[in-house]
Backbone bond lengths (Angstrom), bond angles and torsions (degrees), N, CA, C in turn:
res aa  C-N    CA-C-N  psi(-1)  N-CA   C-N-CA  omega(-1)  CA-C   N-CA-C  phi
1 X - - - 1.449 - - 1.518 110.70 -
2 X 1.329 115.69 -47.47 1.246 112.98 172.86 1.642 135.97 -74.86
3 X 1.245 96.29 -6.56 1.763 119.50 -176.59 1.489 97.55 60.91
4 X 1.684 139.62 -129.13 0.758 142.07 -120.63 1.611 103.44 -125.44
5 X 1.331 110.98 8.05 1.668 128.61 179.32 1.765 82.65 -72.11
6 X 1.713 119.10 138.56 1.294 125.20 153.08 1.350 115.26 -99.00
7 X 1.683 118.56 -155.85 1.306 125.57 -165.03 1.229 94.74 -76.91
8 X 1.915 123.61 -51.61 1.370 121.13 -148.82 1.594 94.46 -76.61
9 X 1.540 129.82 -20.42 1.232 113.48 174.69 1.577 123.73 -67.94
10 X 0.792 113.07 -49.20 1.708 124.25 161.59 1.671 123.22 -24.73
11 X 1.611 85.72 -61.93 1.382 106.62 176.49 2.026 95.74 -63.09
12 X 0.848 122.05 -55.98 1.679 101.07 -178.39 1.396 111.40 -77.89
13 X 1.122 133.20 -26.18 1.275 120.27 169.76 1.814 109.22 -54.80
14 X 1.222 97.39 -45.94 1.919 107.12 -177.22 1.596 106.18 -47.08
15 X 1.679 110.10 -51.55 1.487 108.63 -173.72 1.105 99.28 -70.03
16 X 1.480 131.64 -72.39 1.561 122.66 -169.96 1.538 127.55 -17.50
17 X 1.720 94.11 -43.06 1.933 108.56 -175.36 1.286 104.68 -65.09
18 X 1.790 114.26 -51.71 1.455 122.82 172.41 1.371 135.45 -39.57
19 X 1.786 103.83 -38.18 1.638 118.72 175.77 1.332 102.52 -84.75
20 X 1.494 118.02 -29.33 2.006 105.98 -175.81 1.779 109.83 -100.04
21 X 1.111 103.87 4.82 1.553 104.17 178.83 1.833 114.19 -126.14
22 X 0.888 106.62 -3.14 1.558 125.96 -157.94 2.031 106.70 31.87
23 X 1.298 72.99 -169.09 2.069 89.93 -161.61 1.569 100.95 -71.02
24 X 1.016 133.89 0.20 1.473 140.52 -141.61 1.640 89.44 -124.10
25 X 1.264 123.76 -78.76 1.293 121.58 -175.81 1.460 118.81 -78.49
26 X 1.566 123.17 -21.12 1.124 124.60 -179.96 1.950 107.13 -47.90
27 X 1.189 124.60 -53.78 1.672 118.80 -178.66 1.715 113.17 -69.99
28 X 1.342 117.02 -4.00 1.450 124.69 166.28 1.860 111.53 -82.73
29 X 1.861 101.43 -34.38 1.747 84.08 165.26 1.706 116.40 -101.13
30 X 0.819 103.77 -13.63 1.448 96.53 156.04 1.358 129.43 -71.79
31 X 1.226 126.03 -15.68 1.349 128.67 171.29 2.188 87.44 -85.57
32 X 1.074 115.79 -89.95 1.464 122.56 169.44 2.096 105.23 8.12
33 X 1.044 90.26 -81.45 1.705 112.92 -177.97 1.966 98.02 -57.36
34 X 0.901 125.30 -52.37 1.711 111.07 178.32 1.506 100.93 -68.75
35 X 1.394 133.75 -32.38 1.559 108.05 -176.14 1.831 103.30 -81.80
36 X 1.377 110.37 -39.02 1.502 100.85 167.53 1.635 135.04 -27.34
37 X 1.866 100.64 -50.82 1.287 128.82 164.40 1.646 114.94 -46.90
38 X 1.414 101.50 -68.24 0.990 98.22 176.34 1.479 137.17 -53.89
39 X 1.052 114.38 -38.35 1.524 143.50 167.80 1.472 101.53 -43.99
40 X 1.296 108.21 -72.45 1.453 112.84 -174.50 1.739 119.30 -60.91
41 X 1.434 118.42 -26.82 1.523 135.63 145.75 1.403 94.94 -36.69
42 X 1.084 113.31 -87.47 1.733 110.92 -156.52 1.326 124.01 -63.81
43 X 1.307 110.34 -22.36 1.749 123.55 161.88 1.664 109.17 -57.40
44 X 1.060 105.96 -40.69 1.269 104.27 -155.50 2.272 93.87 -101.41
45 X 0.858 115.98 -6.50 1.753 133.15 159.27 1.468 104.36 -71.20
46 X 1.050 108.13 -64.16 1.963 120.37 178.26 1.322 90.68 -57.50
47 X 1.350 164.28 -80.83 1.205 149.78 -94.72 1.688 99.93 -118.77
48 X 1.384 89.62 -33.18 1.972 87.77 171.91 1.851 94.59 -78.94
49 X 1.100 130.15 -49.76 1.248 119.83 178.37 2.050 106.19 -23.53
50 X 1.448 86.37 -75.88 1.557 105.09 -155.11 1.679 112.00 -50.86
51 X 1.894 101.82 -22.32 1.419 107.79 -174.47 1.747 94.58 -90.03
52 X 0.812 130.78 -12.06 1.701 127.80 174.61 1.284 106.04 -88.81
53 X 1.166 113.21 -21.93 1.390 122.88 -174.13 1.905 113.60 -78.18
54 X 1.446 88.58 -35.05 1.647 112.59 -179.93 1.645 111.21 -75.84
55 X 1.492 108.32 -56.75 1.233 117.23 179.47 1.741 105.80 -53.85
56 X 1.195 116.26 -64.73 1.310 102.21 -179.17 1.659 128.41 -66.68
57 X 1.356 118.94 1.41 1.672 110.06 171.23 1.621 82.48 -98.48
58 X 1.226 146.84 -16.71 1.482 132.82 169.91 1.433 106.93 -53.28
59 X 1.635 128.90 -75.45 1.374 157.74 143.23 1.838 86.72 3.75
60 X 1.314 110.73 -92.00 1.626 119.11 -164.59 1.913 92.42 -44.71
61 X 1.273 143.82 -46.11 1.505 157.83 -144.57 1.499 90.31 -59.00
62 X 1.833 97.83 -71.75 1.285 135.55 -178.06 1.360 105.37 -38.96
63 X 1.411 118.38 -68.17 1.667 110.82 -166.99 1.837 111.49 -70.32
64 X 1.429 125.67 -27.75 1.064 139.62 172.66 1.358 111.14 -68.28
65 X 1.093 142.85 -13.12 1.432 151.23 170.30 1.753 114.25 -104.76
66 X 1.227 96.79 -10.44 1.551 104.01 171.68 1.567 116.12 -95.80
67 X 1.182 122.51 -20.27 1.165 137.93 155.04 1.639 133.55 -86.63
């Protein structure tokens, strides 16, 4: 998931967030940032839905007009 980020990068990215966000708000954007994630997961679940959903009453359009 992370491609080519290692442990020791993490680990300084982690402190950096810690020194510019302190200990207090840091579990308010991490909670913040996983529903974002998620959100954007399910947007993007719904939208392939609706385009499969589209393509095939096109598909059904198509063969019903050919007949």
């Amino acid at each position: 998931m992370f491609g080519s980020i290692g442990m020791l990068e993490l680990i300084i990215i982690s402190a950096i967030a810690l020194i510019i966000f302190g200990p207090t708000k840091l579990p308010e954007l991490g909670k913040s940032l996983s529903e974002a994630i998620r959100g954007f997961k399910k947007a993007i679940d719904n939208s392939d839905k609706v385009l499969l959903k589209n393509s095939e009453s096109r598909t059904t359009a198509n063969e019903s007009s050919k007949l």
